[in-house]
Structures are given as structure tokens and as C-alpha cells.
C-alpha positions as CSV (number, residue, x, y, z in Angstrom):
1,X,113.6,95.2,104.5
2,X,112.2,94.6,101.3
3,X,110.0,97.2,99.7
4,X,106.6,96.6,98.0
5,X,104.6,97.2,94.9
6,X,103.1,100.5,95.1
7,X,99.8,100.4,95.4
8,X,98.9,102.6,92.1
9,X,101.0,100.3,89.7
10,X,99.2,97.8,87.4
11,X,101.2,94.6,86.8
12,X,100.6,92.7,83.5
13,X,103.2,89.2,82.8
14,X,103.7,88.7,79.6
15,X,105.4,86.1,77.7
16,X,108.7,87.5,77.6
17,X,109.0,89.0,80.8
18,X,106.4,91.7,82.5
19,X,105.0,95.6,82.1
20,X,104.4,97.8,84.9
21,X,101.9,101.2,84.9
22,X,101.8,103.5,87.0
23,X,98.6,104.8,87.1
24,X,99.4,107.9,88.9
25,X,101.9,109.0,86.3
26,X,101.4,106.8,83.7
27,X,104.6,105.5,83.3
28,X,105.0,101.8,81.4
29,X,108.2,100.1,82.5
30,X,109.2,96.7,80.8
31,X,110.7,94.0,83.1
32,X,112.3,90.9,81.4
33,X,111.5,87.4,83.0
34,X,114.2,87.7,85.9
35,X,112.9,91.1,86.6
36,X,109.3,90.3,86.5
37,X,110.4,87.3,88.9
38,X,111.6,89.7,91.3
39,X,108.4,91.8,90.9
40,X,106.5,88.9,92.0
41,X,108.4,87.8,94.9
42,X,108.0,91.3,96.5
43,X,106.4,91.0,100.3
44,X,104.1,89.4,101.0
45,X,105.8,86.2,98.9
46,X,109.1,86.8,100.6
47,X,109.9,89.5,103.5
48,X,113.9,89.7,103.3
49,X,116.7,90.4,100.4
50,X,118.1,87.0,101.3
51,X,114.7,85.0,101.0
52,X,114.5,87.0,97.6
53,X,117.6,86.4,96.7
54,X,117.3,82.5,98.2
55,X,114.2,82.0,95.5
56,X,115.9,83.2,92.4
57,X,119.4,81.5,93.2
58,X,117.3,78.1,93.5
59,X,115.4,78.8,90.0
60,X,119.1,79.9,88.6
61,X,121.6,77.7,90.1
62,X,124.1,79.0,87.9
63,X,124.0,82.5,88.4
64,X,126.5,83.1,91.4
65,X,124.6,84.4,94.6
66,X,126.9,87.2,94.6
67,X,125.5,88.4,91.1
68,X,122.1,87.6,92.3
69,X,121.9,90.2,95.1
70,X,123.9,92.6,92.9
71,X,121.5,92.8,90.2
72,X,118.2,92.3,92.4
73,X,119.5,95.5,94.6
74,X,120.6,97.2,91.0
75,X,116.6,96.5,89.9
76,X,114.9,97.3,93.3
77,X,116.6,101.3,93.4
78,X,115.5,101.8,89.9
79,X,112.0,100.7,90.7
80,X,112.4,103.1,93.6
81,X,113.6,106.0,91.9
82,X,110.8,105.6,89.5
83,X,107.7,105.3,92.8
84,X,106.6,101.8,91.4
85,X,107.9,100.3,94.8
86,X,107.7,102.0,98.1
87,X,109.0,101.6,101.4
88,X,106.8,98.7,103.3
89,X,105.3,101.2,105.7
90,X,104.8,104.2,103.1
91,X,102.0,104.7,101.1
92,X,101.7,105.9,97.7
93,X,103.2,109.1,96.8
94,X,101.5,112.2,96.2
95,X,100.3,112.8,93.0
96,X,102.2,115.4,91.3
97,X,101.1,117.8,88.6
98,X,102.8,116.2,85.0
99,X,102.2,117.5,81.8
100,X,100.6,115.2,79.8
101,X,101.9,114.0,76.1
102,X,105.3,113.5,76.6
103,X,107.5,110.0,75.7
104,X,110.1,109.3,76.9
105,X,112.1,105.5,76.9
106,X,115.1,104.4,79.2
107,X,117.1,101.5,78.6
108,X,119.3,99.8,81.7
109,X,119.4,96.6,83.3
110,X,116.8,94.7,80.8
111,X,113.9,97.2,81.4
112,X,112.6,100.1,79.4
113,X,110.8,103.3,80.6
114,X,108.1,104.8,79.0
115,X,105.7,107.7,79.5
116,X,102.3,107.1,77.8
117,X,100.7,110.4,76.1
């Protein structure tokens, strides 16, 4: 089952690709076009990995399916580890005490991480 946008995190497309903020935690987190295509066929557009998968191998033909799934799966548990999905029937984490101020960037898969201060 597919997870969902948490419900604290601000979606903004952009020209070359998509920025997510967490408004919880402010954390920014930079998608490229593929990722921000993924972001957007999150439930409700599609319900399954394959119907996610299904819609990007039909808009990249020549991406093999097998890549597809790899990377979508690769994106989806770093948007996880990071609380900007959730599980379908969770809600949004708990807030947690951060300190505010500190940057920091992370670079994997097309995306970057950052902490606003």
C-alpha cells in the first residue's frame, strides 16, 4: 500500500522539478521532475506501487519497469525516513522539540535536504 503526503508538508512545483516543507520541522527537500511526479501520483491519484509504477513507465517508455519500481521504492523510504509521507492510515507525527537555526543539506537520488533556520 502506497503511503501518502503527510498532512503537514507544503508542496510547491517548480519548473525544474518540486520542493517540499515540512511545516512541523521545517525541513525543504528538493524533488527533480520524476520525483515530483511520484509526489503527485501519491493516493488518492493512484492506490498501488504498480498503478504508480504503471503511470510513470507509460510517461517514460524507455526507462525499464524494473528501474522504475527500483527507484520509485528507493524515493518513497527516503520520504519516509524524513515524515513527509506517512503510512495511509497514520496521521502526522508528533511534533518533536528541534532546535531551531541549524542547516543542514543531503544529496541522494536527485533530491536535496535542507533545514531552514
Amino acid at each position: 500500500m502506497l503511503p501518502i503526503a503527510n498532512p503537514v508538508v507544503v508542496y510547491r512545483a517548480l519548473s525544474e522539478g518540486a520542493v517540499l516543507f515540512s511545516t512541523t520541522d521545517e525541513v525543504y527537500f528538493g524533488l527533480n521532475n520524476v520525483g515530483a511526479k511520484v509526489w503527485e501520483l501519491l493516493p488518492p491519484t493512484t492506490n498501488t506501487l504498480d498503478d504508480l509504477c504503471a503511470a510513470l513507465a507509460r510517461e517514460y517508455p524507455e526507462v525499464p519497469e524494473a528501474t522504475i519500481r527500483a527507484d520509485v521504492n528507493e524515493l518513497l523510504e527516503e520520504l519516509t525516513a524524513h515524515g513527509l509521507v506517512v503510512p495511509r492510515e497514520a496521521s502526522a507525527p508528533p511534533v518533536e522539540e528541534r532546535k531551531t537555526g541549524a542547516r543542514y543539506n543531503q544529496e541522494a537520488g536527485g533530491a536535496r535536504l535542507s533545514r531552514a533556520g
